[in-house]
C-alpha positions in Angstrom: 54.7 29.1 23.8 51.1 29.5 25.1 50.6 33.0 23.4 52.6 31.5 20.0 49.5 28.7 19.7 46.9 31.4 20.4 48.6 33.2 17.5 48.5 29.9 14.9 44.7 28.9 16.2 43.5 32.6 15.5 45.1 32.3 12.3 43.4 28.7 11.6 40.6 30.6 12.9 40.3 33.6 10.2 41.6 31.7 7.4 38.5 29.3 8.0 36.2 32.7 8.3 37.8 33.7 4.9 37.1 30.3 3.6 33.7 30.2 4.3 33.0 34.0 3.5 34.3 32.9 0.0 31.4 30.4 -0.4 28.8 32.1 1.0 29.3 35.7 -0.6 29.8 34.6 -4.3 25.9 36.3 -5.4 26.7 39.7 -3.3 26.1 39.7 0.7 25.3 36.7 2.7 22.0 36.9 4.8 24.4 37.3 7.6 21.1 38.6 10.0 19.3 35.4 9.3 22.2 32.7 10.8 22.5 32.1 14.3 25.5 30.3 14.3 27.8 29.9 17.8 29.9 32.5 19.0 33.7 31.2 18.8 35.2 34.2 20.6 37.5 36.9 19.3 39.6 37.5 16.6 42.3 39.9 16.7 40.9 41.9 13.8 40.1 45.8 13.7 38.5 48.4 11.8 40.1 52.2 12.2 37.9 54.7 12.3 39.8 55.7 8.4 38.4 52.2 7.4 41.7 50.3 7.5 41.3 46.9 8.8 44.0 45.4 11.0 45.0 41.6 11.8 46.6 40.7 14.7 47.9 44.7 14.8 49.4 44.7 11.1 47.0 46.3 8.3 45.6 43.5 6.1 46.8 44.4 2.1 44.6 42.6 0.2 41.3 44.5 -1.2 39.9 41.2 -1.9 39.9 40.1 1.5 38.7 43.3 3.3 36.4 43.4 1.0 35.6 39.7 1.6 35.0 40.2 5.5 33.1 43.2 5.3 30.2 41.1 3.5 29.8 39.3 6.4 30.2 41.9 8.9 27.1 42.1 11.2 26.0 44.2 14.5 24.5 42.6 17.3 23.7 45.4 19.8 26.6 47.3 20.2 29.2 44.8 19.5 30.7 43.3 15.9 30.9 40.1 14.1 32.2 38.3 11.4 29.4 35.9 11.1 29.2 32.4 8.5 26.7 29.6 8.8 28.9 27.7 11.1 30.5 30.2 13.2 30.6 33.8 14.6 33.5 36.1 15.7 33.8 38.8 17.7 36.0 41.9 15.7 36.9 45.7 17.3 35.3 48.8 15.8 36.8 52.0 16.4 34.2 54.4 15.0 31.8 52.8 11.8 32.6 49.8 10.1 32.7 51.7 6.3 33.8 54.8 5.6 31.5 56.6 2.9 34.3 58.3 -0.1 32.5 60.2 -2.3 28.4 60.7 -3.6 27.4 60.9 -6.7 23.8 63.0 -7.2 21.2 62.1 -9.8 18.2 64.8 -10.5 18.2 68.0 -8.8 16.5 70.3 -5.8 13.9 68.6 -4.0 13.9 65.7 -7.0 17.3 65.0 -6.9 18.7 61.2 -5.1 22.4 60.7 -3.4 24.1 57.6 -3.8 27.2 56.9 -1.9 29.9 54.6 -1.8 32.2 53.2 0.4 35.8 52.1 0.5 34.6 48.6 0.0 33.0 49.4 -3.1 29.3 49.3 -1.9 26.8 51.9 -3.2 23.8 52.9 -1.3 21.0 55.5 -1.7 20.3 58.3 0.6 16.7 57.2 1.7 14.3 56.3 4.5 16.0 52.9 4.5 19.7 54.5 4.8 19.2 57.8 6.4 22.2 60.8 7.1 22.7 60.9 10.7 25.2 63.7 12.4 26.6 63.5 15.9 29.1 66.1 16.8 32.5 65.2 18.4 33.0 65.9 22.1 36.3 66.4 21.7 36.6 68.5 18.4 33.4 69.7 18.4 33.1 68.3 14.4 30.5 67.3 13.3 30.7 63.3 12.4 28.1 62.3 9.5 27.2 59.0 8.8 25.0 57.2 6.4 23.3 53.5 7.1 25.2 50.9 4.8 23.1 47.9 5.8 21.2 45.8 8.9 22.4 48.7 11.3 25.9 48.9 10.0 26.7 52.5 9.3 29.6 54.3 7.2 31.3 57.8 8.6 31.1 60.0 5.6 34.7 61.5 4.7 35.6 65.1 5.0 35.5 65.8 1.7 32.4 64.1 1.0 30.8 65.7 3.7 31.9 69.3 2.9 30.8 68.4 -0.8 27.1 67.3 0.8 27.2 70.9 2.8 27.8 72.7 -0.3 23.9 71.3 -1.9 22.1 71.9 1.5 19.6 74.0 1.9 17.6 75.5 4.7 13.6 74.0 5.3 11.0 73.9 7.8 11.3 70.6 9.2 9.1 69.2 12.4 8.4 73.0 13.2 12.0 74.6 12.9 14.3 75.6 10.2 16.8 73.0 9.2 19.7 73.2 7.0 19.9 69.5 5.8 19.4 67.8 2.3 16.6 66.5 0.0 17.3 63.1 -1.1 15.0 60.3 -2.4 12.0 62.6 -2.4 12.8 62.8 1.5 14.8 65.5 3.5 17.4 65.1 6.0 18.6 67.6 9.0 22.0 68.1 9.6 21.8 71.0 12.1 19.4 73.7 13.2 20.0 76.8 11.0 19.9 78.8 14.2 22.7 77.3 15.2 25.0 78.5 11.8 27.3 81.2 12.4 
């Protein structure tokens, strides 16, 4: 019984998240980093590290509604929030909150820009503002790339997005070594040390 009313006031709980997310993200995203509303605990909600998002351990369907809760995503520290004027919500993370699915490339060589976008539809330039960082997996030994979406919120960029990016790097003198990163925004990015390419 007791875990039953947990399970219809978490409900009550996201449905008035939803609600509110609705009214405050109708002119694009919410200035989620300037409300310091209370924290109301935890929801059972989770992002995958594919980008599916889960409710109470069953994916959530609806486009509208990921898409929805992602505009009012925020990171404080390390941790994640749903955050509205009136409340804020603790959610899990597995890996990034987006998940970057393709690039498109405007110019060319050292002129040319990167704009992504991520399974939520939002587009973002490759810039100073929303660099390319690469950490490599400990236990695959992958590389992971990731772009920054937004207000520290990152996207993982997608295999094939990422072995698309490799295939337009080039190798440049970069803080006194030879990179082999990409040019983007008038800026260039290191992905890894062209010593270490085999």
């Amino acid at each position: 019984m007791a875990s039953e009313n947990r399970k219809q006031k978490e409900i009550a709980t996201a449905e008035g998240i939803a609600s509110a997310a609705r009214k405050v993200s109708k002119k694009g995203h919410p200035p989620v980093h300037l409300w310091d509303p209370p924290f109301c605990g935890n929801l059972d909600i989770r992002i995958a590290r594919d980008g599916t998002w889960y409710y109470l351990g069953s994916p959530i369907g609806r486009f509208e509604l990921v898409k929805l809760f992602s505009s009012i995503l925020r990171k404080d520290e390390d941790k994640y929030f749903l955050v509205t004027p009136a409340e804020k919500v603790g959610i899990k993370v597995d890996d990034a909150p987006f998940v970057a699915v393709d690039f498109s490339v405007v110019g060319n060589g050292n002129n040319q820009t990167l704009i992504f976008e991520t399974h939520v539809g939002d587009t973002v330039k490759l810039n100073n503002e929303n660099p390319l960082r690469v950490t490599i997996d400990q236990n695959s030994g992958e590389p992971k790339p990731y772009i920054h979406i937004r207000s520290g919120l990152e996207a993982l960029i997608d295999r094939k997005s990422f072995y698309r990016l490799i295939e337009i790097c080039s190798i440049k003198t970069h803080n006194k070594e030879d990179w082999f990163g990409i040019f983007s925004n008038k800026n260039f990015f290191p992905i890894i040390l062209a010593s270490e390419l085999s």
